[in-house]
DOVEXMI-59074 format. One record per atom (N, C-alpha, C, O): residue in three letters; chain; atom name; x negated, y, z. Coordinates in steps of 0.001 Angstrom, whole numbers. Layout:
r / c / a / u / v / w
ALA / A / CA / X / Y / Z
...
//
This chain:
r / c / a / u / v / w
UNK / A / N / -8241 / 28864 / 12639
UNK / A / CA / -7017 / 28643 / 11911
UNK / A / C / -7289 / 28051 / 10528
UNK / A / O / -6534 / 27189 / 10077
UNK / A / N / -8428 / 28525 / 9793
UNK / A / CA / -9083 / 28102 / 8155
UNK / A / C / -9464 / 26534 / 8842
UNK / A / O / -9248 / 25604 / 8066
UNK / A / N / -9621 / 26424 / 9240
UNK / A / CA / -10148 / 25020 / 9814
UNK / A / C / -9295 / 23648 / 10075
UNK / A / O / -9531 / 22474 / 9788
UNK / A / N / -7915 / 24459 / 10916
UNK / A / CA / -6852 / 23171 / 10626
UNK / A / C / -6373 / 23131 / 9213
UNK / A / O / -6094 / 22060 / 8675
UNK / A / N / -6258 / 24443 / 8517
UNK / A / CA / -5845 / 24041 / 7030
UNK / A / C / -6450 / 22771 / 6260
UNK / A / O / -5976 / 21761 / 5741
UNK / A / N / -8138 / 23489 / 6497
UNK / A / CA / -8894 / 22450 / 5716
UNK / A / C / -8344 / 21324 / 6107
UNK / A / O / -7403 / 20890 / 5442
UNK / A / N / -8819 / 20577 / 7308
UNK / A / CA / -8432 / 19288 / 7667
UNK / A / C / -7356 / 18928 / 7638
UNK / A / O / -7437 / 17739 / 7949
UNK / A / N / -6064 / 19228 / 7416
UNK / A / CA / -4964 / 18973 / 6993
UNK / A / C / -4956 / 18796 / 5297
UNK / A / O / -4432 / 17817 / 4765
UNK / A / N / -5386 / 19508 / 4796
UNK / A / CA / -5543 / 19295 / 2843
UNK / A / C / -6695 / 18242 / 2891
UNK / A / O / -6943 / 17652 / 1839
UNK / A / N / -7340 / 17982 / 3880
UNK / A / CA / -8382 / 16748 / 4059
UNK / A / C / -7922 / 15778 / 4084
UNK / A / O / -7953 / 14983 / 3145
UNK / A / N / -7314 / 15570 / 5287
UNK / A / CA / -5998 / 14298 / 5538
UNK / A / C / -5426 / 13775 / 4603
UNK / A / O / -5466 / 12567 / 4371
UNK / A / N / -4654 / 14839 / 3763
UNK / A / CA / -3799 / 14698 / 2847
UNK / A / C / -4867 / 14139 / 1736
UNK / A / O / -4471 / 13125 / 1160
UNK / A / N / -5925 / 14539 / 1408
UNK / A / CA / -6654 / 13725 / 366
UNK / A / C / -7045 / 12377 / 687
UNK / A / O / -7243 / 11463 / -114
UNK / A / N / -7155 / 12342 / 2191
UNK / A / CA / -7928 / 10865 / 2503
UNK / A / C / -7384 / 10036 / 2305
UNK / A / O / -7825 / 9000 / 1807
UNK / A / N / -5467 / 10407 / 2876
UNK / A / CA / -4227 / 9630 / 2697
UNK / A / C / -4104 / 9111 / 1590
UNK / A / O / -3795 / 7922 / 1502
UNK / A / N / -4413 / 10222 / 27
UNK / A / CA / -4224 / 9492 / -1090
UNK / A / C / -5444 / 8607 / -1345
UNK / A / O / -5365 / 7390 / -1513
UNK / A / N / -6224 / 9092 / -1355
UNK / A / CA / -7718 / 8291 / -1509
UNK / A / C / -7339 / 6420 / -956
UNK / A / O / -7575 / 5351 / -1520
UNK / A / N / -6754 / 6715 / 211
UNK / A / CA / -6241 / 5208 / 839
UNK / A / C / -5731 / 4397 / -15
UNK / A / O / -6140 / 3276 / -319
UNK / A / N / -4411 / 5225 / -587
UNK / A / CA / -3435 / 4587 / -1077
UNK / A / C / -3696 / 4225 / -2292
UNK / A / O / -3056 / 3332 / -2847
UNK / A / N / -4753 / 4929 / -2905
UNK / A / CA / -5112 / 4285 / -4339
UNK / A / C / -6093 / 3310 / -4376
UNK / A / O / -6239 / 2559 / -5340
UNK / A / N / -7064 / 3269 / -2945
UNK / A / CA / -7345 / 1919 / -2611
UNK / A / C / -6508 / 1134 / -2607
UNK / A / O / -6622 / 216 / -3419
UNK / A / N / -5483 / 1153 / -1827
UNK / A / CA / -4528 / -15 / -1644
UNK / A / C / -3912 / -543 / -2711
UNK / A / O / -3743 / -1754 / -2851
UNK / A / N / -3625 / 128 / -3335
UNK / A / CA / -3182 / -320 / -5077
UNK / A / C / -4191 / -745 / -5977
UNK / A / O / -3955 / -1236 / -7081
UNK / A / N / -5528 / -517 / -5408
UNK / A / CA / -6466 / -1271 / -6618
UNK / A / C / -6745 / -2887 / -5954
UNK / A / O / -6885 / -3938 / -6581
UNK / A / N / -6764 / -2688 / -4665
UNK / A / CA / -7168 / -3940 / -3789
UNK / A / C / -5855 / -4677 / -4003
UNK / A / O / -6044 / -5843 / -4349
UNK / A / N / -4508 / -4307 / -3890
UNK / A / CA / -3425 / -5194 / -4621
UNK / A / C / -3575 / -5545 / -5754
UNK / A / O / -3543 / -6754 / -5986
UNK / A / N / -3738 / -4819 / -6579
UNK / A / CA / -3948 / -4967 / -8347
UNK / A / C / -4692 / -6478 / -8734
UNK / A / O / -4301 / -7288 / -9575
UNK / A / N / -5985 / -6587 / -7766
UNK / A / CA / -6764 / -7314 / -7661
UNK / A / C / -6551 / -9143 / -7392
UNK / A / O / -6190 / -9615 / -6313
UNK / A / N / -6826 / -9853 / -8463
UNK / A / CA / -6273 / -10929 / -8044
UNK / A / C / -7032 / -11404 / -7513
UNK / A / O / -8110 / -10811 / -7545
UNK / A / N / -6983 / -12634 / -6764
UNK / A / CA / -8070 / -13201 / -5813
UNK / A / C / -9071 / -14073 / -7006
UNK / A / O / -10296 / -13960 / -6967
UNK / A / N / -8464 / -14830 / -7915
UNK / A / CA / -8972 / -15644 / -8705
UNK / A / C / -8208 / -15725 / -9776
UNK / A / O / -7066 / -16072 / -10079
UNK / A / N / -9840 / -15012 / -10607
UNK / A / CA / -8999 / -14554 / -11746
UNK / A / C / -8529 / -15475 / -13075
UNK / A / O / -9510 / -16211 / -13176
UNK / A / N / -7707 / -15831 / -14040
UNK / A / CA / -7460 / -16615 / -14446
UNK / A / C / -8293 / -16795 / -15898
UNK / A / O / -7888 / -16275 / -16937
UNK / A / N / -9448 / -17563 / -15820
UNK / A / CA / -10472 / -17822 / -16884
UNK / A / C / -10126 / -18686 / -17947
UNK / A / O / -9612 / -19773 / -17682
UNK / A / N / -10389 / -18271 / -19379
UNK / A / CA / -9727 / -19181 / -19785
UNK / A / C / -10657 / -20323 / -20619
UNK / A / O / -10371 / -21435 / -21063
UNK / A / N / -12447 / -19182 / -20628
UNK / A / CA / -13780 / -19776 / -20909
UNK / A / C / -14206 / -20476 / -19819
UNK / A / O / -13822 / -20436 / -18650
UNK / A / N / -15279 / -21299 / -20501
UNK / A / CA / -16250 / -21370 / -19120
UNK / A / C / -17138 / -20570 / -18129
UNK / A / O / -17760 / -20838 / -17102
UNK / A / N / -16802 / -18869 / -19306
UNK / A / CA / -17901 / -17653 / -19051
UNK / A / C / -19398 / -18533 / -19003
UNK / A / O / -19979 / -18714 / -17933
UNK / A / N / -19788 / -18909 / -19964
UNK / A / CA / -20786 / -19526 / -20505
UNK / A / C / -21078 / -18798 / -22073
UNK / A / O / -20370 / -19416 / -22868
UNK / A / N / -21685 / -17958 / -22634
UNK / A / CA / -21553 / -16913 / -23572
UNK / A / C / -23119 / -17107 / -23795
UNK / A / O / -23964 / -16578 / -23073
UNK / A / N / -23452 / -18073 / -25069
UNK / A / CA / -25032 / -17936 / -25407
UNK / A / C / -24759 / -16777 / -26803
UNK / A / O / -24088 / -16701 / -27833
UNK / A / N / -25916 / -15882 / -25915
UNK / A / CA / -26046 / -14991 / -27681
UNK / A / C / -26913 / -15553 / -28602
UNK / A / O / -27878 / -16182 / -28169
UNK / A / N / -26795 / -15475 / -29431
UNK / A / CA / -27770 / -15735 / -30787
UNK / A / C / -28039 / -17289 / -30925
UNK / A / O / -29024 / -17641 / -31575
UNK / A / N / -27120 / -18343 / -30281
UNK / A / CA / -27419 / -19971 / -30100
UNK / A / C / -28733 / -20494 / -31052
UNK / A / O / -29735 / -21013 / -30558
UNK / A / N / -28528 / -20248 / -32590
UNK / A / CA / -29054 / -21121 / -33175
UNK / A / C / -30665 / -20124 / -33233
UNK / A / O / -31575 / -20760 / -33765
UNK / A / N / -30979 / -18964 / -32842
UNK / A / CA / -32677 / -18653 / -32613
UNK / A / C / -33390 / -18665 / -31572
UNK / A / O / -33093 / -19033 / -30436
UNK / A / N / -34455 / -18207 / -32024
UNK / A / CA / -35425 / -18854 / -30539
UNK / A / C / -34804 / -17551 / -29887
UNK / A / O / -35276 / -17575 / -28750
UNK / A / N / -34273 / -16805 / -29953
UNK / A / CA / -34158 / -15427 / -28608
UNK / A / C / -32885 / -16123 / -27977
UNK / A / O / -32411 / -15618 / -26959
UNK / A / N / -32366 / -17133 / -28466
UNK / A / CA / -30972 / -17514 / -27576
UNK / A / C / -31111 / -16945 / -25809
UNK / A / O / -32105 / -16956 / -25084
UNK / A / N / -29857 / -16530 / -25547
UNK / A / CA / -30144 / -15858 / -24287
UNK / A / C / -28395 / -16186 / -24101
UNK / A / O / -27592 / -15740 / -24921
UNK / A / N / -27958 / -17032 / -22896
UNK / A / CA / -27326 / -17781 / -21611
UNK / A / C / -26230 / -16579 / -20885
UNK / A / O / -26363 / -16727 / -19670
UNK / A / N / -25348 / -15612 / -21120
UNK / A / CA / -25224 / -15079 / -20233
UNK / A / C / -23605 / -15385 / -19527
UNK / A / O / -22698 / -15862 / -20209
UNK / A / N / -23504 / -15161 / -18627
UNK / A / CA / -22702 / -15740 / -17184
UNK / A / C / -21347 / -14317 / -17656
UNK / A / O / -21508 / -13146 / -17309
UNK / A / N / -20382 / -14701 / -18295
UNK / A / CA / -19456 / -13898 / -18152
UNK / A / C / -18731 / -13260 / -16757
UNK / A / O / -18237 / -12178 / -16439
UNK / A / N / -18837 / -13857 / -16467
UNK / A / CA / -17906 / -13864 / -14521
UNK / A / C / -18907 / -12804 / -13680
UNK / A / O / -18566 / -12292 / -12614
UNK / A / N / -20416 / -12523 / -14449
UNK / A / CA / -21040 / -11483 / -13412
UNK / A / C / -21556 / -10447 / -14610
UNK / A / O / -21406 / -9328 / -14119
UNK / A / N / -21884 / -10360 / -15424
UNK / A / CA / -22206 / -9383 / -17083
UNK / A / C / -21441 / -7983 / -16547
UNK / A / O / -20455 / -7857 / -15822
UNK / A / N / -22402 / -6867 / -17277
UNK / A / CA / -22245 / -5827 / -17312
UNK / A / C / -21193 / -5594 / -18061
UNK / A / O / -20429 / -6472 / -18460
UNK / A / N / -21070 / -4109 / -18349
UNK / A / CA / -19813 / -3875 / -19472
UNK / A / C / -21281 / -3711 / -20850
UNK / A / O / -21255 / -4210 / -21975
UNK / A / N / -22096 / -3097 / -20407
UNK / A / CA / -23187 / -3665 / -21749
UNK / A / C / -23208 / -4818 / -22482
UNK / A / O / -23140 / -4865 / -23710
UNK / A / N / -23314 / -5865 / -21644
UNK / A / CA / -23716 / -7211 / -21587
UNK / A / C / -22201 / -7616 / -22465
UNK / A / O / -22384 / -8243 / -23508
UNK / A / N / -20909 / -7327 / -22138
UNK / A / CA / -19906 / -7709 / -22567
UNK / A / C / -19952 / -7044 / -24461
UNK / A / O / -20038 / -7462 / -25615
UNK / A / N / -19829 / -5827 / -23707
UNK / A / CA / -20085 / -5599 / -25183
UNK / A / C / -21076 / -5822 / -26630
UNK / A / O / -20802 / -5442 / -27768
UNK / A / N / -22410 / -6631 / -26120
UNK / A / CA / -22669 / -7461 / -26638
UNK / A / C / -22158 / -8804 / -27185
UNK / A / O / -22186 / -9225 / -28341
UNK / A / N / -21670 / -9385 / -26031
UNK / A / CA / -20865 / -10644 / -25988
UNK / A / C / -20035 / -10604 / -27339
UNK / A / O / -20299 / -11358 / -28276
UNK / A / N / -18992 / -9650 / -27373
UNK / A / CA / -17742 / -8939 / -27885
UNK / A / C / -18081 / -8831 / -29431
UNK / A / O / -17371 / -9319 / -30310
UNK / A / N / -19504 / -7982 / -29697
UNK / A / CA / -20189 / -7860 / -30377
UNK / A / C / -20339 / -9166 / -31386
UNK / A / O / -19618 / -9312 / -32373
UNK / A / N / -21534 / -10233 / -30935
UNK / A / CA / -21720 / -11266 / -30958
UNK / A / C / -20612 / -12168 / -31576
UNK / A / O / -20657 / -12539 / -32748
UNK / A / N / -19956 / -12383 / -31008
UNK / A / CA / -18735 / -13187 / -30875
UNK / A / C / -17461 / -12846 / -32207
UNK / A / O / -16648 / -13596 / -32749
UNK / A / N / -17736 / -11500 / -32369
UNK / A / CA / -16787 / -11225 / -33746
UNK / A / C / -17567 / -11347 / -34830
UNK / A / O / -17030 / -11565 / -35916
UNK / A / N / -19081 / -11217 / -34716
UNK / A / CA / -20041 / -11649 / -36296
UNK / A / C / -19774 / -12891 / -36310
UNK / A / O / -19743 / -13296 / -37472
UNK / A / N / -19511 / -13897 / -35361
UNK / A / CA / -20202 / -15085 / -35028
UNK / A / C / -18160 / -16058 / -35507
UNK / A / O / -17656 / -17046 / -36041
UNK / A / N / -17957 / -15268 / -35063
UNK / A / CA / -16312 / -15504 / -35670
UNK / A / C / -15641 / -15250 / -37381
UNK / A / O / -15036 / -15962 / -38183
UNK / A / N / -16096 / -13977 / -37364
UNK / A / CA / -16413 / -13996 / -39139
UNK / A / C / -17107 / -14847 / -39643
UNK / A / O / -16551 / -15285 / -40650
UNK / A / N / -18226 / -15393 / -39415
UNK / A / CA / -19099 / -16013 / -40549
UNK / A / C / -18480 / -17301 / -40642
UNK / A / O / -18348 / -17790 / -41765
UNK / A / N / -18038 / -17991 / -39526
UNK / A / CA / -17956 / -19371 / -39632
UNK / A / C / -16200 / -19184 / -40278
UNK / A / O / -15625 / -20090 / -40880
UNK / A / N / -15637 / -17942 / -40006
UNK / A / CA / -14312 / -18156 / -40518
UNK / A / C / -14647 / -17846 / -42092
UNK / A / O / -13968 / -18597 / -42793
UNK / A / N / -15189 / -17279 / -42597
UNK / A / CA / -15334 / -16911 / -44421
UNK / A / C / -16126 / -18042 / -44639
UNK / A / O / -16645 / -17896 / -45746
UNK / A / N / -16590 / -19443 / -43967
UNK / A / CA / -17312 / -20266 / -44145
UNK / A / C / -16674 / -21710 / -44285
UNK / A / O / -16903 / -22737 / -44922
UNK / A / N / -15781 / -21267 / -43384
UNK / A / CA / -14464 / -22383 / -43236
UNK / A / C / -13755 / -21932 / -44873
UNK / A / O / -13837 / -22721 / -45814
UNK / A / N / -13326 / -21068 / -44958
UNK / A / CA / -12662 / -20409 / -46215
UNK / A / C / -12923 / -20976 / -47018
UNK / A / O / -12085 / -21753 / -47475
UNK / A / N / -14562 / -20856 / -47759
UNK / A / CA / -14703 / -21012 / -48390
UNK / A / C / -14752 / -22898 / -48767
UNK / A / O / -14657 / -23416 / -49880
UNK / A / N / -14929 / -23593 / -47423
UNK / A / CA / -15397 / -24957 / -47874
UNK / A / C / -13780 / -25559 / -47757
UNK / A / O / -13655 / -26766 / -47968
UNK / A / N / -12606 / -24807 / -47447
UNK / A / CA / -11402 / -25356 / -47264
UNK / A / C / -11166 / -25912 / -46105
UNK / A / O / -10325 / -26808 / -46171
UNK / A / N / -11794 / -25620 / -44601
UNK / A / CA / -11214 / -26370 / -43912
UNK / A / C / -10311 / -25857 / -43332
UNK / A / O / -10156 / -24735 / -43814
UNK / A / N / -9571 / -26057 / -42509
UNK / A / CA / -8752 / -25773 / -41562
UNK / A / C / -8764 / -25675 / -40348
UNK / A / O / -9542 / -26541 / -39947
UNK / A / N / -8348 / -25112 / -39499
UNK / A / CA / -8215 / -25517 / -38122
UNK / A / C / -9168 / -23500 / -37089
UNK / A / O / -9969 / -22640 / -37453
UNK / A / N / -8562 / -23705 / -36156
UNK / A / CA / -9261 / -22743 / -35337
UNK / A / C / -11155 / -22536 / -35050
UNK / A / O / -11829 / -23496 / -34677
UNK / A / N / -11669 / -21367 / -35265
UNK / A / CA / -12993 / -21208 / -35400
UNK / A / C / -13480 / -21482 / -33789
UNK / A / O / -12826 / -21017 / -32855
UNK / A / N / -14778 / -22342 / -33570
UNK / A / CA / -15085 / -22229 / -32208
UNK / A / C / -16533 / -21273 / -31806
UNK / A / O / -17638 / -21407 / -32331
UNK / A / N / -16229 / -20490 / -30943
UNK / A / CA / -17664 / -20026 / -30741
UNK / A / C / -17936 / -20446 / -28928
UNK / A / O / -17255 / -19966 / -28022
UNK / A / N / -19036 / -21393 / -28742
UNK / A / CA / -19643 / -22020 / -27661
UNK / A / C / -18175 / -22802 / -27080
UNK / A / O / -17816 / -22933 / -25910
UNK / A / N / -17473 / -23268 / -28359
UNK / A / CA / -16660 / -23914 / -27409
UNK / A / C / -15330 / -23775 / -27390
UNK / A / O / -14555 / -24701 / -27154
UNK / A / N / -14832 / -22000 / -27767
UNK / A / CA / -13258 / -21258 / -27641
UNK / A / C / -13584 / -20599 / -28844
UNK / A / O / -14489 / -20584 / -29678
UNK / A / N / -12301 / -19964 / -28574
UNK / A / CA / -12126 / -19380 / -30100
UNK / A / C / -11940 / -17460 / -29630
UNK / A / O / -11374 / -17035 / -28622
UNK / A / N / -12422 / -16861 / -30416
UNK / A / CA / -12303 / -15378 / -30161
UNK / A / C / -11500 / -14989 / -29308
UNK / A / O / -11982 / -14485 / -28294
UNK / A / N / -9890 / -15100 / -29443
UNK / A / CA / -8479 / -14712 / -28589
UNK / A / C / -9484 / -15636 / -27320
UNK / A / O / -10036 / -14714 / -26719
UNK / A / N / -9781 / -16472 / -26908
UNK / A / CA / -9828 / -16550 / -25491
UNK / A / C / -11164 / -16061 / -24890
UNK / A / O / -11265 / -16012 / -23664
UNK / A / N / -12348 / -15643 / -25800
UNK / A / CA / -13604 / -14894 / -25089
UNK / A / C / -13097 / -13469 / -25348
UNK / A / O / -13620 / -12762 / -24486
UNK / A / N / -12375 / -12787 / -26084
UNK / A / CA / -11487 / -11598 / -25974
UNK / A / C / -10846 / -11374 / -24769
UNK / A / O / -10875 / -10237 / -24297
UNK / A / N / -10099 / -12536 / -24021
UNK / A / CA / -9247 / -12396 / -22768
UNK / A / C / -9852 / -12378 / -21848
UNK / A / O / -9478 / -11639 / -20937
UNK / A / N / -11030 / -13171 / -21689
UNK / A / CA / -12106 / -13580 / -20223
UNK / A / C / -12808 / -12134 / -20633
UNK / A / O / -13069 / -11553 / -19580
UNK / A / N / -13263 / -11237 / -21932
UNK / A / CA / -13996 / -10206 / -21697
UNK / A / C / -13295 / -9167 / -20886
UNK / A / O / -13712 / -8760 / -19802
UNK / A / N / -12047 / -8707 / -21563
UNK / A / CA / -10877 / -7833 / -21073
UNK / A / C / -10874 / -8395 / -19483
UNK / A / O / -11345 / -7548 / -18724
UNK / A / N / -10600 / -9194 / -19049
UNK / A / CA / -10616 / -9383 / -17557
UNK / A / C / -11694 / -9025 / -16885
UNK / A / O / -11564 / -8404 / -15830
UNK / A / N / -12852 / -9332 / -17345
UNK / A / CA / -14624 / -8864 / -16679
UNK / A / C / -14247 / -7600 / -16552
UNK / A / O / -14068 / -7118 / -15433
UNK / A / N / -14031 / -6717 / -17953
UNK / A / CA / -13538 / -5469 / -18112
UNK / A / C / -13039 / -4196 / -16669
UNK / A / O / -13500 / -3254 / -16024
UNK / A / N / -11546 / -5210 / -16852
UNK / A / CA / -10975 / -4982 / -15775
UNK / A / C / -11646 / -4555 / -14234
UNK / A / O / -11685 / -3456 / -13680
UNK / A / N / -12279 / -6240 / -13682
UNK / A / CA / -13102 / -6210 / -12644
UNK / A / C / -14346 / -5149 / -12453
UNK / A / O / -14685 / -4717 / -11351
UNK / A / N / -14879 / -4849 / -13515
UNK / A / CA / -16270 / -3882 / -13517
UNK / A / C / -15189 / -2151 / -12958
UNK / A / O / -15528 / -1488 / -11977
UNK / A / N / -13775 / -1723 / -13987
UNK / A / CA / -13487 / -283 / -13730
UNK / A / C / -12726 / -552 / -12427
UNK / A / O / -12704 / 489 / -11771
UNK / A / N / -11981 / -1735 / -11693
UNK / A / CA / -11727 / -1405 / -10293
UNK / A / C / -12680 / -1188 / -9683
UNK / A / O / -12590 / -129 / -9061
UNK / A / N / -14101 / -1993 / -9486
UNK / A / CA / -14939 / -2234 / -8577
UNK / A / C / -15523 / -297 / -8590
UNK / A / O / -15195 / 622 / -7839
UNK / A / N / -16389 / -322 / -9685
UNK / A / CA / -16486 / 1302 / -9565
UNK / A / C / -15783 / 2256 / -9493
UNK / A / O / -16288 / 3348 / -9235
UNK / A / N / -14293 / 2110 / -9716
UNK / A / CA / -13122 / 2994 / -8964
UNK / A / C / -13198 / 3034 / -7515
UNK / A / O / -13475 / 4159 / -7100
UNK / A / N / -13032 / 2124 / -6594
UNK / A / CA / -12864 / 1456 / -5506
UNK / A / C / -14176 / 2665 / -4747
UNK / A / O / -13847 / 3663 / -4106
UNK / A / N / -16197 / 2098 / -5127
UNK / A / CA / -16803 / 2738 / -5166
UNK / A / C / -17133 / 4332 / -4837
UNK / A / O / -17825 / 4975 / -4048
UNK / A / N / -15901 / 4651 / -6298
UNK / A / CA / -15733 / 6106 / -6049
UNK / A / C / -14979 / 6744 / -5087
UNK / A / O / -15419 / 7780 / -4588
UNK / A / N / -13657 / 6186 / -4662
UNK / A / CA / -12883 / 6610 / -3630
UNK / A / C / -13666 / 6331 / -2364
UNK / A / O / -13614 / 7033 / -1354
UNK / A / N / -14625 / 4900 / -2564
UNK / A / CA / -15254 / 5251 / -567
UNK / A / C / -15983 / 6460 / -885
UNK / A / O / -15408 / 7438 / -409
UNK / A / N / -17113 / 6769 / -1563
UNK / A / CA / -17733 / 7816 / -1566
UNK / A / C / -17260 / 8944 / -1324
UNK / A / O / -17713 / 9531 / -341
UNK / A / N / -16009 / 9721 / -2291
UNK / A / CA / -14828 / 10369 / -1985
UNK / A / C / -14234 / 10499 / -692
UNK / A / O / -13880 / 11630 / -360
UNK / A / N / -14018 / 9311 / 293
UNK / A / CA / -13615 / 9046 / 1627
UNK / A / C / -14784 / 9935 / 2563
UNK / A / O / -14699 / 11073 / 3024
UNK / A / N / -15555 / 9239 / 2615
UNK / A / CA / -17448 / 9546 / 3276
UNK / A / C / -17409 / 10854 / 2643
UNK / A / O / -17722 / 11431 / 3684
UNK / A / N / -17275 / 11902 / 1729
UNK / A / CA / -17613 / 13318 / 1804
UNK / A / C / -16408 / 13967 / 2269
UNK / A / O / -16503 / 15172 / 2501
UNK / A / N / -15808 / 13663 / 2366
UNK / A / CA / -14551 / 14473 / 2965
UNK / A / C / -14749 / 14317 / 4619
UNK / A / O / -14632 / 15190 / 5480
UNK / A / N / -15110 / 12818 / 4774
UNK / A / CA / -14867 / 12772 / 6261
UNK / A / C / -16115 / 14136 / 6898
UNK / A / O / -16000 / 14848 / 7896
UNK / A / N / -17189 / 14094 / 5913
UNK / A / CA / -18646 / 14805 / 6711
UNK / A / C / -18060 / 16327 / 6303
UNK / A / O / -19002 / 17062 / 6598
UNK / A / N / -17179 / 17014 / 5871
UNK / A / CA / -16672 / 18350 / 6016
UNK / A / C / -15659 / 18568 / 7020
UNK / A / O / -15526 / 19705 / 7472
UNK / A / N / -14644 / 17261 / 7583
UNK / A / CA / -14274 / 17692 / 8830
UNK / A / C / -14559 / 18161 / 9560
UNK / A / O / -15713 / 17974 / 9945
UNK / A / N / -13652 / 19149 / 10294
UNK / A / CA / -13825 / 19592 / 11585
UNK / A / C / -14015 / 18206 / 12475
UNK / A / O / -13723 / 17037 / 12226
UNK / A / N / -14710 / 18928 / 13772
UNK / A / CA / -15574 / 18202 / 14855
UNK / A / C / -14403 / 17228 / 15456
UNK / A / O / -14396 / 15999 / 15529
UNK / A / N / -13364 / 18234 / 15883
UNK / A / CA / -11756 / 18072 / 16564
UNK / A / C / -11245 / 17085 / 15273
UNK / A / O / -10652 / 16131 / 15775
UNK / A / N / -11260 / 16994 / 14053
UNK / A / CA / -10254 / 16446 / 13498
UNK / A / C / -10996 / 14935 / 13391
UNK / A / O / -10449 / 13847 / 13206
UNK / A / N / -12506 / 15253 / 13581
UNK / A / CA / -13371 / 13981 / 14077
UNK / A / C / -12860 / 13034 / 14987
UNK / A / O / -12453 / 11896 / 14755
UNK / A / N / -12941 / 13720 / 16175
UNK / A / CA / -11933 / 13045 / 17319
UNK / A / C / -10944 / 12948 / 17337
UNK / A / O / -10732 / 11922 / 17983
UNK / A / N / -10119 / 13328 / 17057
UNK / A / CA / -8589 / 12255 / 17238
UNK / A / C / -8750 / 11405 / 15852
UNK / A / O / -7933 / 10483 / 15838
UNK / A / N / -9426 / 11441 / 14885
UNK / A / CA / -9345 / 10293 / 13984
UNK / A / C / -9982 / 9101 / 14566
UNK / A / O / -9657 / 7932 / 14358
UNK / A / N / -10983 / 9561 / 15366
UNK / A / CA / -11760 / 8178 / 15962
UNK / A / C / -10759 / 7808 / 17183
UNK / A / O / -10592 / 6614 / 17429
UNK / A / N / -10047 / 8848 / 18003
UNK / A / CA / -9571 / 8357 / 19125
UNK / A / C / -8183 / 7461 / 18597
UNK / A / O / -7777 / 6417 / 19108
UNK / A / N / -7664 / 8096 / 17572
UNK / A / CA / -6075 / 7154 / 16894
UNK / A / C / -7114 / 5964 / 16088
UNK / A / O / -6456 / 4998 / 15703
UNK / A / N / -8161 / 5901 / 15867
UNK / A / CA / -8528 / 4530 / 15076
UNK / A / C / -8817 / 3301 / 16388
UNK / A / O / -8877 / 2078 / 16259
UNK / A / N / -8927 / 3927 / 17333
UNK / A / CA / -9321 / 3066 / 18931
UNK / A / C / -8128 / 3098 / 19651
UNK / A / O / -8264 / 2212 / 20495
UNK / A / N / -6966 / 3652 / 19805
UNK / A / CA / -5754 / 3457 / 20372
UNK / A / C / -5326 / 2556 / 19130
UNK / A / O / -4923 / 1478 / 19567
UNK / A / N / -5279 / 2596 / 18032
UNK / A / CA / -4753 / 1671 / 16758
UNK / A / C / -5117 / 31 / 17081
UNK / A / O / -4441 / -982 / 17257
UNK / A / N / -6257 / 285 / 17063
UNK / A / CA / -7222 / -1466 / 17410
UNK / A / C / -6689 / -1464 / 18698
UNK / A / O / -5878 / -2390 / 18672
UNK / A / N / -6672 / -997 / 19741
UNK / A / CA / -5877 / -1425 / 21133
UNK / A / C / -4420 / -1605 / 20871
UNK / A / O / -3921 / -2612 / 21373
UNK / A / N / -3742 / -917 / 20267
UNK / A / CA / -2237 / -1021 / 20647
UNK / A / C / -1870 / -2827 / 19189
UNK / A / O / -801 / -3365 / 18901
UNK / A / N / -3170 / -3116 / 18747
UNK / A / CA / -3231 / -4415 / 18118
UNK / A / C / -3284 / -5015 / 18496
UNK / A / O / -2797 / -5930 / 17832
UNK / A / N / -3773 / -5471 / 19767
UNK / A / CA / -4527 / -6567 / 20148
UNK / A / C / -3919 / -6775 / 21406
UNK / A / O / -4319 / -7720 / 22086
UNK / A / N / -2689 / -5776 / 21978
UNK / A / CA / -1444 / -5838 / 22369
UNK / A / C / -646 / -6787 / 22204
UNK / A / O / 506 / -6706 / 22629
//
């Protein structure tokens, strides 16, 4: 009797576990809207210059970037200041507001992907505490499901 409980408060977790997949995999755009080249050299003008690929960068790596990118935005803006020019500061190209937006989006992509992550894992320990029985009819309704598809 402790046994259908479990697997019923099981169900009921797997169910949500699903559904907050399904809302992160919606959330998810197919292609995301860049507004860099995600071309991000740190340190350009020394010999350690180092190339990094926004579109695959850690949240480390970003926050370097982020890092980088606001010294690198100050100096040339109190530099502009001072010599009078005008006009928007460029760093590799864009200006802060748009390596700010392409970071925030990486952002984004890094806490779904390890959300996502966590719920299969979450999925996979719940399934290995089922009962044996609640084993089988999940496998037997996942094989009547794919048959009554292909119907």
């Amino acid at each position: 009797m402790a046994s259908k409980k479990i697997d019923t408060q099981i169900q009921t977790l797997i169910g949500k576990i699903r559904e907050e997949a399904a809302q992160l995999d919606a959330s998810k755009s197919s292609a995301p809207d860049w507004i860099t080249n995600c071309k991000y050299t740190l340190h350009p003008i020394t010999l350690n210059s180092m190339p990094i690929q926004l579109r695959s960068s850690s949240l480390e790596q970003l926050i370097e970037i982020m890092a980088d990118a606001i010294k690198e935005d100050s100096a040339r803006s109190a530099a502009r200041h001072m010599l009078g020019v005008k006009g928007d500061v460029l760093i590799n190209g864009y200006t802060l507001a748009q390596w700010t937006h392409d970071a925030l989006k990486r952002r984004q992509q890094i806490e779904r992907r390890a959300r996502r992550i966590e719920l299969t894992s979450l999925e996979t320990s719940l399934k290995a505490i089922m009962s044996e029985d609640q084993r089988r009819t999940e496998a037997f309704d996942s094989i009547l499901s794919r048959f009554e598809s292909r119907s």
